[in-house]
C-alpha positions in Angstrom: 17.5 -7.1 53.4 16.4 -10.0 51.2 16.0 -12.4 54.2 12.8 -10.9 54.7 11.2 -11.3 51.8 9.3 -14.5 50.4 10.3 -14.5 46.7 8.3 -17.4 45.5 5.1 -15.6 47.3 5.9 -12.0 45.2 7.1 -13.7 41.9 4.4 -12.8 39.1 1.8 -12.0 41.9 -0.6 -9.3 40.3 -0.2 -6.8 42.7 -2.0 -3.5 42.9 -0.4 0.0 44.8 -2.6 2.9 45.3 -0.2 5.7 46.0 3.0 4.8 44.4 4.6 8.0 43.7 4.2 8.7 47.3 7.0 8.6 50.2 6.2 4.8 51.3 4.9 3.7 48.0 7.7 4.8 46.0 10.0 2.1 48.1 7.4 -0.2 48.1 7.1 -0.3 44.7 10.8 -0.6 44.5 11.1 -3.9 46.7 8.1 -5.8 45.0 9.6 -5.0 41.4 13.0 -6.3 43.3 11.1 -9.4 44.1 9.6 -10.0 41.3 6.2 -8.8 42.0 3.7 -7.8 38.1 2.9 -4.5 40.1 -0.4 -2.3 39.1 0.4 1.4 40.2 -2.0 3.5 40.4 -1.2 7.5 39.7 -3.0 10.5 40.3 -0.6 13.4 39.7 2.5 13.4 37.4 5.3 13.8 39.7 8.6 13.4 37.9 10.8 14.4 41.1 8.8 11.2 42.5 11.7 8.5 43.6 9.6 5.9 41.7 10.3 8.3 38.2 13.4 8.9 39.5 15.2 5.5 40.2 13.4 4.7 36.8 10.9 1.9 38.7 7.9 3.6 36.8 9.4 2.0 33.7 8.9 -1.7 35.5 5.6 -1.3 36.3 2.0 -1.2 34.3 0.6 2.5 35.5 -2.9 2.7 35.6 -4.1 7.1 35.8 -6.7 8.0 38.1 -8.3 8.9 41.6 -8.7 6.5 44.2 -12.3 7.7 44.4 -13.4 6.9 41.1 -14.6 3.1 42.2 -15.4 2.2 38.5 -12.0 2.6 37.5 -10.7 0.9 40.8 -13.5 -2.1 40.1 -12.4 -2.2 36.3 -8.3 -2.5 36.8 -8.5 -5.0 39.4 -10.4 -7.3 37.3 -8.6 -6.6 34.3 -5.2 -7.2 35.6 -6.4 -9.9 38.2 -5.0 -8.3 41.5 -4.1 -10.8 43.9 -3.1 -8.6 46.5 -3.7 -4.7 46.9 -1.6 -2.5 49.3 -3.6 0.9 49.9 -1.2 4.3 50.7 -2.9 6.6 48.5 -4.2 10.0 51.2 -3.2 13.7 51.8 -0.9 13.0 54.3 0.1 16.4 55.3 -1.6 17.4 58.6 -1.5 21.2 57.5 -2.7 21.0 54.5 -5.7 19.0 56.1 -6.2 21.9 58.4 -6.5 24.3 55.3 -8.8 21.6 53.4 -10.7 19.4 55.1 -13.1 18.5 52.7 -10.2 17.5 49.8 -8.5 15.2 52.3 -12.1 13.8 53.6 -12.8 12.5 50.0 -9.0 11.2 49.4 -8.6 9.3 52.8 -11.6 8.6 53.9 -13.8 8.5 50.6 -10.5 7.0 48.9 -10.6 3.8 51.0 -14.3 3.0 51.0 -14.1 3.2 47.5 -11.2 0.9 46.8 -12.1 -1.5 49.3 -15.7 -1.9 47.6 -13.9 -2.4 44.5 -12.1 -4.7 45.9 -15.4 -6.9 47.8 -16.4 -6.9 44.0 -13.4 -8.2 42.7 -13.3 -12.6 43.4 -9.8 -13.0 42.8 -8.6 -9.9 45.5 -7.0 -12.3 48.1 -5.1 -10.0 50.5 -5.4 -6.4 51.2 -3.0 -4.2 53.4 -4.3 -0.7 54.7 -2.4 2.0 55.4 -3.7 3.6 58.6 -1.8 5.3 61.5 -0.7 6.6 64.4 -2.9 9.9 63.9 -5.9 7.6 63.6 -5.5 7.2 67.6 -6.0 11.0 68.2 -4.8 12.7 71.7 -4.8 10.1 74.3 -4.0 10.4 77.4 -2.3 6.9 78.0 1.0 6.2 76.1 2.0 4.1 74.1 -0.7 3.6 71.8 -1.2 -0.5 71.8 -3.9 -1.9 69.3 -6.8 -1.7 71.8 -6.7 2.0 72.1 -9.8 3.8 71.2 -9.6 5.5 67.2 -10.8 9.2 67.8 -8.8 11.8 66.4 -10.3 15.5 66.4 -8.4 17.3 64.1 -9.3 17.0 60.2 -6.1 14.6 59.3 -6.6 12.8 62.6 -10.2 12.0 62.0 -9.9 11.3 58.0 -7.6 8.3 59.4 -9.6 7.3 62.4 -12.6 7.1 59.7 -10.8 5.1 57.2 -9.4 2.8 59.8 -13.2 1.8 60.8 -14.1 1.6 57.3 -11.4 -1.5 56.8 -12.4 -3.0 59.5 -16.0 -3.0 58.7 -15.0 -4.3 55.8 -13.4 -7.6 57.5 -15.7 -7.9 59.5 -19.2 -7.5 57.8 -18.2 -8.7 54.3 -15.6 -10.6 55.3 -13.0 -9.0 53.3 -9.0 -10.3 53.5 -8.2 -6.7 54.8 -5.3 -6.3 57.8 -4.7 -2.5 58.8 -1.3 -1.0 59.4 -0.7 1.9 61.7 3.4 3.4 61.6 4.4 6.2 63.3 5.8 9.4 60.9 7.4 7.9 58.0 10.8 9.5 56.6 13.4 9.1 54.0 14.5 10.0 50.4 12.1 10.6 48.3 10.2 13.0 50.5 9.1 16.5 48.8 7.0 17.8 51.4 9.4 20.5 52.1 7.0 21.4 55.4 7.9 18.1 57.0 10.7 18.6 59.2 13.1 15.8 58.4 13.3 16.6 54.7 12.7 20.7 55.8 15.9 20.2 58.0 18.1 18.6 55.3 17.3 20.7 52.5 18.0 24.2 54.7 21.6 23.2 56.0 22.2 22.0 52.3 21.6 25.7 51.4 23.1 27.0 54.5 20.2 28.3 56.1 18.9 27.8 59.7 16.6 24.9 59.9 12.7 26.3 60.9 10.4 24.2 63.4 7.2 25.1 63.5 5.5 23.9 66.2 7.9 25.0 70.1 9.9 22.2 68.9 8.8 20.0 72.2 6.5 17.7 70.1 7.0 14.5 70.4 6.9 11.6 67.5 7.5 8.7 66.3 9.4 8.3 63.2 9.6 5.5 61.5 11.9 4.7 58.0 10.2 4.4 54.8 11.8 1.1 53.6 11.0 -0.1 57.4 7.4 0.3 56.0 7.6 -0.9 52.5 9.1 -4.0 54.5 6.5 -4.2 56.8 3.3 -3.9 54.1 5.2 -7.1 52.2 5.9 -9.0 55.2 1.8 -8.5 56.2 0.4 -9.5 53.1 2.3 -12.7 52.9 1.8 -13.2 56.7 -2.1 -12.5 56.3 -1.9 -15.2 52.9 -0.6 -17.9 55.7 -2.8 -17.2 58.4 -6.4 -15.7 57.6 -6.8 -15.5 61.6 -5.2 -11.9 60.9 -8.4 -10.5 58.7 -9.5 -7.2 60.5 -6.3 -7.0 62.6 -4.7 -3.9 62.9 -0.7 -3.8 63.7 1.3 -0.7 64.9 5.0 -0.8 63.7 7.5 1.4 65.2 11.0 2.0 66.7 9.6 2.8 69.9 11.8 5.3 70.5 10.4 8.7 72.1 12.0 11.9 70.6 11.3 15.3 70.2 10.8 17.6 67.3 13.9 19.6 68.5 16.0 16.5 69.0 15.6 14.7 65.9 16.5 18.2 63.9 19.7 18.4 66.4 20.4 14.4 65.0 20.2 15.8 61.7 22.4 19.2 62.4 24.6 17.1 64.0 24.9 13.9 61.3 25.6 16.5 58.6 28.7 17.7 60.6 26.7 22.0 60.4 26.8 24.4 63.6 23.3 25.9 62.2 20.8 26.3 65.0 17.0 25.9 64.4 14.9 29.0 64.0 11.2 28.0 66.5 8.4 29.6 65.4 6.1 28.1 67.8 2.7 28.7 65.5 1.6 24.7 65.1 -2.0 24.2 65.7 -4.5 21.2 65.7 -1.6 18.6 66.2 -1.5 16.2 68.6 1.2 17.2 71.3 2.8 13.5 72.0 2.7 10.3 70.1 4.0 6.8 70.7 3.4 3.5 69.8 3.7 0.3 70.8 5.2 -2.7 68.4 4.5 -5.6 71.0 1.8 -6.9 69.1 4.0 -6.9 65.9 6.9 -8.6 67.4 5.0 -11.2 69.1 2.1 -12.2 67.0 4.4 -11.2 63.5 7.9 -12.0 64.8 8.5 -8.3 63.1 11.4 -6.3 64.3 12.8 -3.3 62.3 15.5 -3.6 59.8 16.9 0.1 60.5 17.7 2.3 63.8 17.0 6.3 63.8 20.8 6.9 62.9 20.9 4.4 60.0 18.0 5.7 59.0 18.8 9.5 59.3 22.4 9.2 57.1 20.6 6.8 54.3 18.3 9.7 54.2 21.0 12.7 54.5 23.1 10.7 51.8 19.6 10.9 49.2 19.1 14.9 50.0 22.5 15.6 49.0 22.4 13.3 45.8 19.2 14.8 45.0 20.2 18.3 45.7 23.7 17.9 43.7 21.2 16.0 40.7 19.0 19.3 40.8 22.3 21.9 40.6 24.0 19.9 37.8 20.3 19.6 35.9 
């Protein structure tokens, strides 16, 4: 894993981590500490079942409370703890919730990343910043795989709050010449993910009680998905890349397995890795999603030399194995 990783570029580097009890941030977090990173978190909500409170990282970091729309604060701990390089995952990331509340998720993801990049124009010593986008910010297209050139328009509340935010960063490069490089990943997964609605962690969690898995949507959905500590990986490996070569300012990179599989299929992986015979209830009641999703990596590989570290399986049982530590953790508790 280490191979990766530039340790004399993340050793005492002030670095500052909107989201960080998140999914992808929690991990994050977790490698930069690893390497030696003085990481800035910034926390909205308490979340003690958080994997960064969890596996105790919260203890190795300085925690600054707050919303990433309050730009004063954003503007103040940047300057006070001399950020060098800010990696940006704070959003409502769940599409239904975004469905329910538009105008909640507008202000995080869209309001969210205006905000924290202004702070970060105002802030001289902010040298790199990496932006969580992604694949939703494409919308429904009806050419696959989504490659960098492909028009942003998503429809749907979630779809558009990324779209938005993803123009926003690039504005950002390119009228004020900010150091800003956006990232767009397919669905993330692994341990550490609470959203019980999601259907990897939704899956686990109802064979561990014995239950029949639910899907949602008519189960023929198609995604990408893409493991957490791929990501955390990937957000390092830009920022350093972007400190060598400033020719990536305003860039956008996808990052994916490329690997096309349906909602129904990757719960049947999961049934199937966890050695159960339960079969998955379909409710068929998803609406405003976007029906098929892929990306394409080329540009990563090519212009990055960035492959993945994990396949779908490797992924999927590192994941299983967390659920059922977590779940035995909770019983004992």
């Amino acid at each position: 894993m280490e191979n990766m990783v530039d340790k004399n570029f993340w050793q005492d580097r002030p670095t500052f981590v909107s989201g960080g009890t998140g999914l992808v941030g929690s991990w994050l977090i977790q490698r930069l500490v690893e390497a030696s990173a003085d990481v800035v978190c910034l926390v909205r909500d308490w979340v003690p079942q958080s994997e960064l409170v969890r596996a105790g990282f919260i203890e190795r970091v300085k925690v600054v409370r707050g919303d990433v729309r309050d730009r004063d604060m954003l503007e103040r701990a940047l300057g006070e703890f001399e950020i060098d390089t800010v990696i940006h995952l704070a959003a409502q990331t769940i599409v239904t919730i975004a469905n329910r509340n538009p105008i909640s998720t507008f202000e995080t993801n869209i309001a969210g990343t205006w905000n924290l990049l202004e702070a970060s124009r105002r802030s001289p010593r902010v040298k790199q910043i990496v932006m969580a986008s992604s694949d939703k910010a494409y919308g429904d297209q009806e050419i696959l795989p989504y490659t960098e050139e492909t028009p942003l328009q998503g429809q749907h509340p979630y779809d558009v709050s990324k779209s938005a935010a993803d123009l926003i960063a690039a504005t950002y490069a390119k009228s004020y010449d900010l150091p800003v490089v956006i990232t767009r990943c397919g669905n993330f997964y692994g341990g550490g993910d609470l959203n019980w609605n999601r259907i990897i962690p939704g899956t686990i969690r109802s064979i561990l009680r014995g239950q029949n898995p639910i899907i949602r949507s008519d189960g023929e959905y198609i995604r990408d998905y893409f493991y957490v500590e791929d990501g955390a990986a990937a957000y390092m490996m830009l920022a350093e890349q972007l400190a060598a070569r400033p020719e990536l300012k305003g860039q956008a990179f996808n990052f994916s397995n490329e690997i096309q599989v349906t909602v129904r299929e990757i719960v049947e992986r999961v049934v199937n890795l966890m050695e159960s015979n339960l079969k998955p209830e379909i409710l068929n009641e998803a609406n405003n999603e976007i029906r098929h999703q892929s990306l394409s990596a080329e540009k990563a590989r090519s212009v990055l030399n960035w492959k993945p570290l994990f396949n779908l399986d490797q992924g999927l049982v590192m994941t299983i194995d967390w659920y059922r530590k977590f779940f035995d953790h909770e019983h004992k508790s």
